[in-house]
N, C-alpha and C positions, 0 to 999 in steps of 0.2 A: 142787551144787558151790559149796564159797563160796570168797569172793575178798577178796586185802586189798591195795590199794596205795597207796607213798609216792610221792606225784607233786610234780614239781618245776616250774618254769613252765612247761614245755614240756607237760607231762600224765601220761596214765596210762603208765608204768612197764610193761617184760615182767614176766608171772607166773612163777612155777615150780611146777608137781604135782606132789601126793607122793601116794600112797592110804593109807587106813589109818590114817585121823583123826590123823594126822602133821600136822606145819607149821612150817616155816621161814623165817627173813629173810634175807632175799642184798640184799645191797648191790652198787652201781655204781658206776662210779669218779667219779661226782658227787655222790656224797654219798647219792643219792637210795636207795629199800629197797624195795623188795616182799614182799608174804606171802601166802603163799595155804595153806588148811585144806581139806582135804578128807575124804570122810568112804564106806567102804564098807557101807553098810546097820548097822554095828553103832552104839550108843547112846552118846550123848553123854558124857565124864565129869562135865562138870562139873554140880555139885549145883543145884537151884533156889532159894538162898538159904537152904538150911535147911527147904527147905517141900515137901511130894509134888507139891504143885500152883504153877503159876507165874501172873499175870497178864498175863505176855505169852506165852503159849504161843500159837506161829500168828506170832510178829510176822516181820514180811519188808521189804525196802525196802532201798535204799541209804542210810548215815549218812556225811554229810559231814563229816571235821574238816580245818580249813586254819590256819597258822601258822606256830609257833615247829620249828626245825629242833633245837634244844635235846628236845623233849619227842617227840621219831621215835621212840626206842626203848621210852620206855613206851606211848608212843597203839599201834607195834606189837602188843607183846603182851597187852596188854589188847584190841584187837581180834581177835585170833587166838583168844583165850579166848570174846571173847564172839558170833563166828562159829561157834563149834566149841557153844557153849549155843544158839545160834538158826538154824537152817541156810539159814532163807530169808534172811536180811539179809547184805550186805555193806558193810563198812567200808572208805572212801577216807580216807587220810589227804595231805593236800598239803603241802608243806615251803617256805612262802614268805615266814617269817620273821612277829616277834610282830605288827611293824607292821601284816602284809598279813591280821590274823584279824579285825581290826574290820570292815573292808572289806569281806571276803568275808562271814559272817554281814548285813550291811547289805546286800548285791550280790544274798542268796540265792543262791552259789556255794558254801557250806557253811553246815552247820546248828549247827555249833559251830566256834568258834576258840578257837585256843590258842596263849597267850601266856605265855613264859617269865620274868614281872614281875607287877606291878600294872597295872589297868587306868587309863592316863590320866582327869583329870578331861575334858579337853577331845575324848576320844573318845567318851565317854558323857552329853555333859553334861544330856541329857532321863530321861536314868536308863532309859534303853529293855532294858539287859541286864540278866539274870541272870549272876552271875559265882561262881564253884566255883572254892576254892583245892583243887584236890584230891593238892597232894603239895609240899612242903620241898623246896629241891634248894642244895645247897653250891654255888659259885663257885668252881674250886681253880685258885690260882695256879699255872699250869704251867710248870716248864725243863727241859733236857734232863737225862736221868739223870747223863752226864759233869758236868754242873758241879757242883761241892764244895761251893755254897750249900744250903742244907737249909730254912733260915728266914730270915725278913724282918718287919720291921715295916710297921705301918698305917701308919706316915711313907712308909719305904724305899718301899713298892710306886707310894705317890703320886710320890714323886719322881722312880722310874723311867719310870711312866707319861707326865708329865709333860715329860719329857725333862731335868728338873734332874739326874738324877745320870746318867752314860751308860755308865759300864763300871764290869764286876763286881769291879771291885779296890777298890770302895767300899763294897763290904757284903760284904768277904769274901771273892770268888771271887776268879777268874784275872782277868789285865792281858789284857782280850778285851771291845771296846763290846760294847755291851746291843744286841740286835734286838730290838723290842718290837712284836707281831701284835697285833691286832684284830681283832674283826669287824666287818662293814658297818653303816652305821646304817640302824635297824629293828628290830636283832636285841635281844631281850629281854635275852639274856646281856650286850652291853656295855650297855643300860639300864642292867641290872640294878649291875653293876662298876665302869660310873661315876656312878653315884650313891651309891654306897656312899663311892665316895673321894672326894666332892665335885667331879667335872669335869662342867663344862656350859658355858654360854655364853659363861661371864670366865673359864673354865678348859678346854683342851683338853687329850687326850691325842695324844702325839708318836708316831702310829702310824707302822713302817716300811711298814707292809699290812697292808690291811683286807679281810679275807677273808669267803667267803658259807656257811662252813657251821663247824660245831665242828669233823670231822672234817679240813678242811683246817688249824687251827688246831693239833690232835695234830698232823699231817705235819709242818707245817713245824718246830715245837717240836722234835719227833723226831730233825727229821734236820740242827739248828743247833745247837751246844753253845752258842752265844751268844743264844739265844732266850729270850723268856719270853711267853708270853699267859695266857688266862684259857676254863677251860670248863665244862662243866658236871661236877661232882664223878662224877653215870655214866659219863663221857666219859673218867678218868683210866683207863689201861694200863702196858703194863711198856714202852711209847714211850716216856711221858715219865714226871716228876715232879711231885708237888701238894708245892710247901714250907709250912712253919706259915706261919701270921700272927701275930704276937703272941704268940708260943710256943703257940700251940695247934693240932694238927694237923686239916688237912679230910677229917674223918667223920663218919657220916649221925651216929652218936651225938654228934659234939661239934654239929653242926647242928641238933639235936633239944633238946640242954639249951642251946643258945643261948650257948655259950662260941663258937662260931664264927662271928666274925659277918658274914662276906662267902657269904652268901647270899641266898635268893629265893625268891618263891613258883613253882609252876608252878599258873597259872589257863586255866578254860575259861570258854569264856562263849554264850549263846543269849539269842534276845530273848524278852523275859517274858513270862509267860503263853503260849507255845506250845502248841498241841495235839500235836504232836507224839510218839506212843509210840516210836520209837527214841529218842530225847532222855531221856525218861522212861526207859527202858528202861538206856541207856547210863549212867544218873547212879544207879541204883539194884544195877546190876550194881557201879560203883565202890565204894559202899558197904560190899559183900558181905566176907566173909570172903574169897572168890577174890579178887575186884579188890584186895582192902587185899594179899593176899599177891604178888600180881604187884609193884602197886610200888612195896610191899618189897625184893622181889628186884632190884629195877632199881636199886637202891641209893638209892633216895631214901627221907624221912623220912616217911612215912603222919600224917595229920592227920582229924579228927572232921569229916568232909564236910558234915554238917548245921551244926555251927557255923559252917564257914568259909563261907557260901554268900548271900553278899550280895543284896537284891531279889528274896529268894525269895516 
């Protein structure tokens, strides 16, 4: 029986069974996900890299990833896939944001973190990690589908942010103030968002609320026509809306030729030199034809994982 769960500060998550080498993610009203793979005596699909024979065939154990609440739905099925390839191992994924992946890796609380940014200088400053940019992700400016704004510029979204400009009658929209969401600090996605538009220390954003997951960020966006925030471009639905920036709209393709440029990397990271074969195992499954096609599908940008892979 394999098992997959998205655990939140609190912990492990209910599972849900399915048989018949099925598997699904159910979410909970906190954001949080579960997965679980199971499997009735018949054979794995997925292939071994290309090869009749595997190097980890036999592997088992529990893989810890802890982090970015941005990167749940691909660490999901990239574990679901590589459960269903390995029957003895299972995958924990925790959701406690980018902040809390250095942590846990250094706590030995998980074996890889994941941050939806770059890894600070001043979290690494002994060069202790291996760090894997293993996927591109857009940043889309998110408002409700109701509002008649469509595009904004890399000025407008500073200013709105900012709190210089406050209702949409200044770039367009309805005579309706700006709600402007956030999320908590920690989280990689506003790293990631205010760094791009220059907010830090001499520069704040004028959040109305600062919320703890993307999925409350769609909500709220959703159900305020005067809303705007920021999430991760997998994260957009027919709730809300992603406006251009700069006349360019956010897709993995404009994020991929680099016309888009309010995005981010999604990085993992483990301490170097590990012995560790599920780590191994995990990083070489990415690699794979399977893993580049999952997150593909998760609408993110696939990048050369051997190039991106720092203090290897």
């Amino acid at each position: 029986m394999k098992k997959f769960a998205s655990i939140l500060l609190a912990g492990l998550m209910a599972l849900s069974l399915f048989a018949g080498c099925s598997s699904e993610v159910t979410s909970t009203d906190d954001g949080s996900s579960a997965a679980q793979a199971s499997s009735s005596g018949t054979e794995s699909q997925v292939e071994s890299n290309g090869s009749s024979e595997d190097a980890y065939a036999g592997l088992s154990g529990t893989l810890t990833l802890n982090g970015s609440t941005s990167m749940t739905a691909v660490c999901n099925a990239l574990g679901e896939a590589f459960m269903a390839k390995y029957d003895g191992v299972t995958v924990e994924k925790a959701n406690t944001g980018s902040g809390s992946a250095v942590t846990a890796v250094n706590d030995g609380t998980a074996l890889i973190g994941d941050l939806s940014r770059k890894v600070k200088d001043d979290e690494d400053p002994d060069g202790k990690f291996t760090k894997v940019t293993i996927a591109l992700d857009g940043i889309a400016i998110a408002v409700n589908p109701e509002n008649p704004v469509d595009a904004l510029t890399s000025e407008q979204i500073e200013k709105i942010f900012a709190g210089e400009i406050t209702n949409w009658s200044e770039v367009g929209g309805d005579d309706a103030a700006i709600t402007v969401i956030g999320r908590e600090e920690g989280s990689g996605t506003r790293d990631g968002f205010e760094s791009i538009f220059g907010f830090g220390e001499d520069k704040k954003c004028a959040y109305a609320a600062e919320v703890q997951e993307t999925g409350i960020v769609v909500s709220k966006v959703a159900s305020d026509p005067s809303a705007i925030g920021y999430v991760s471009l997998a994260s957009v639905n027919d709730e809300i809306k992603a406006v251009s920036v700069d006349g360019v709209e956010a897709t993995e393709e404009n994020v991929s030729n680099g016309t888009y440029v309010v995005q981010r990397p999604f990085v993992q990271i483990y301490t170097k030199g590990t012995d560790s074969e599920l780590v191994k195992a995990w990083f070489d499954f990415l690699k794979s034809d399977e893993g580049q096609q999952i997150i593909a599908d998760q609408k993110l940008v696939t990048v050369d994982i051997d190039e991106n892979t720092e203090n290897q």
